[in-house]
C-alpha positions in Angstrom: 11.7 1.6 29.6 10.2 -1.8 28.5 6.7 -0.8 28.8 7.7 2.9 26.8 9.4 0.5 23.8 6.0 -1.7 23.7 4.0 1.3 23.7 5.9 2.3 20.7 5.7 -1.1 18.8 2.0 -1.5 19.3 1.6 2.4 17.4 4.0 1.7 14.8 3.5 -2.4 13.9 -0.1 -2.9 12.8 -2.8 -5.7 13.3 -3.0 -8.0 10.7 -6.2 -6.2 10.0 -4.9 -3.0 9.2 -4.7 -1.8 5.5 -2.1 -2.8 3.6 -0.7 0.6 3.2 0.6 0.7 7.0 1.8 -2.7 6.4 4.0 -0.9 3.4 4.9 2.3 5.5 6.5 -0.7 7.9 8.1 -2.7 5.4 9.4 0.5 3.6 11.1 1.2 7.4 12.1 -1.9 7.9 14.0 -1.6 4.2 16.6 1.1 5.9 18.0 -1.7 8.3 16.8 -5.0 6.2 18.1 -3.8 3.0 17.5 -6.6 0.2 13.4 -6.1 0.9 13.5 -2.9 -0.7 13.4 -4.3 -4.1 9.9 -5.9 -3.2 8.7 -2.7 -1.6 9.3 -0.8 -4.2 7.2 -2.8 -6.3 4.3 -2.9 -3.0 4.5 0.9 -2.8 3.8 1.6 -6.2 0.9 -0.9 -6.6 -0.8 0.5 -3.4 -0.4 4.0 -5.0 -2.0 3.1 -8.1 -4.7 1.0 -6.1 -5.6 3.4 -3.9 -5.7 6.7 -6.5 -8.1 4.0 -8.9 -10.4 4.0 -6.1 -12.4 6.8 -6.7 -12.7 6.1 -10.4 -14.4 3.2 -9.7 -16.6 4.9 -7.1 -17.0 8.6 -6.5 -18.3 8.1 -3.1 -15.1 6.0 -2.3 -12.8 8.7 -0.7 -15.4 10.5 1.2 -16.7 7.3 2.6 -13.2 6.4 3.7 -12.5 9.8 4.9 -16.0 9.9 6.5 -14.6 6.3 8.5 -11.1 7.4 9.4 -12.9 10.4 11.3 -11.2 13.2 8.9 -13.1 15.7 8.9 -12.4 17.3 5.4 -11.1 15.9 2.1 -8.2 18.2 2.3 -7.1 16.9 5.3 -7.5 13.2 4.5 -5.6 14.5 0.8 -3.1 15.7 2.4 -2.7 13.4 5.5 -3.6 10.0 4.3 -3.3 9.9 0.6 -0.2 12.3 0.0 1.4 11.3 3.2 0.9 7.4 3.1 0.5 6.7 -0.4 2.9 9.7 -2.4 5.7 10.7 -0.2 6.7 6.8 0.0 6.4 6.5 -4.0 8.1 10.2 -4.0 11.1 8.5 -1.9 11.2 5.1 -4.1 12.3 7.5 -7.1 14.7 9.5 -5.4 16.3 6.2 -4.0 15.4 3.9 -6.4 17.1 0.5 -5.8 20.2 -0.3 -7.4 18.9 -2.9 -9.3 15.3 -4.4 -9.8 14.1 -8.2 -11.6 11.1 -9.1 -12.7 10.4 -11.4 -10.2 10.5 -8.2 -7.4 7.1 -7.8 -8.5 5.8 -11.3 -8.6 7.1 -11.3 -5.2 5.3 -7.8 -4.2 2.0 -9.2 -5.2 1.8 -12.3 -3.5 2.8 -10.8 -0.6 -0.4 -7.8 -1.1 -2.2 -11.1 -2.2 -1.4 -13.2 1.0 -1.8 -10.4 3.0 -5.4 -9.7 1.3 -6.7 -13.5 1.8 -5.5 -13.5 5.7 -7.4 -10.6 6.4 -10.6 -11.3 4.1 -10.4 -14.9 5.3 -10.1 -15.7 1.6 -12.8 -13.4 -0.4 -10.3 -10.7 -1.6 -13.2 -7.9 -0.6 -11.7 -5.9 2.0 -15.0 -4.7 3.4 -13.9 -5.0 6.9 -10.5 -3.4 6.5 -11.6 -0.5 4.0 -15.4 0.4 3.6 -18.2 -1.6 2.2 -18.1 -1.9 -1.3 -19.5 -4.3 -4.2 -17.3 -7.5 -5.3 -16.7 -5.9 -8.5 -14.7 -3.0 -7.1 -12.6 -5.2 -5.3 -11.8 -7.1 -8.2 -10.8 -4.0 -9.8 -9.2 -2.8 -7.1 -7.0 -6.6 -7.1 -6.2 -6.0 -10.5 -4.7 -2.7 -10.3 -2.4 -3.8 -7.6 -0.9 -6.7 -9.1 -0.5 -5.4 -12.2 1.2 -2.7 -11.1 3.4 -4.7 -8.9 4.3 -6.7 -11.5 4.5 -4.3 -14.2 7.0 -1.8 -11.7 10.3 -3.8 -12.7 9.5 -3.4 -16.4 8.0 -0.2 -16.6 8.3 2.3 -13.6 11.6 1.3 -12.7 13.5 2.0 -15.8 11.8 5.7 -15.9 13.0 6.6 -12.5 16.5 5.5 -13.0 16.9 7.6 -16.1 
């Protein structure tokens, strides 16, 4: 039974060196039975939407390349498995069950968390090379900036749509 239930923690908890977006997927479970986080993933779950979707704008060869590293064979499949899956649903469910109330400082909370996360596992540089795939500083910088603002900016402006 014990070695079953660690089995099941070592699939489901990731390395510190995982992306952030399986970091979310567990804080967003985590939410059900820890309720007064949910706030601050609401905020997390929109910015690594909006980070993540800004990618290929930035570089075409983004989402292929990242496909290409995940071993996903098609771009449908990595659409529909990693983006939609990882990235939408979770938004999807933060507007159906939006929390009951959300302050400004819920964001500035959500990004220093992305932002601590992203200087443990960058040892500092921000460029996620090793996490993600190889890119140029710039991107990452663009890639920061979406994030946080969007973290921020989720009390103020996402929030109030989904709740009316």
């Amino acid at each position: 039974m014990c070695s079953r239930i660690m089995t099941f923690l070592r699939a489901v908890v990731p390395g510190l060196d995982s992306g952030f977006t399986r970091w979310n997927l567990v804080f967003l479970l985590v939410s059900c039975f820890v309720p007064w986080i949910y706030c601050v993933v609401f905020c997390t779950t929109w910015g690594v939407f909006i980070s993540f979707n800004f990618a290929p704008l930035l570089d075409a060869t983004a989402f292929p390349r990242l496909a290409e590293s995940l071993g996903m064979r098609s771009m449908p499949m990595f659409h529909l498995l990693y983006n939609f899956l990882a990235h939408a649903v979770p938004c999807i469910l933060t507007a159906v069950y939006p929390p009951s109330k959300l302050e400004w400082w819920h964001g500035a909370i959500a990004a220093a968390v992305h932002v601590g996360w992203g200087l443990c596992v960058s040892n500092g540089t921000l460029r996620l090379n090793k996490v993600y795939i190889e890119m140029q500083d710039g991107f990452w910088v663009m890639m920061w900036a979406s994030a946080v603002a969007t973290e921020i900016a989720a009390p103020i402006c996402i929030y109030p749509f989904v709740t009316n």
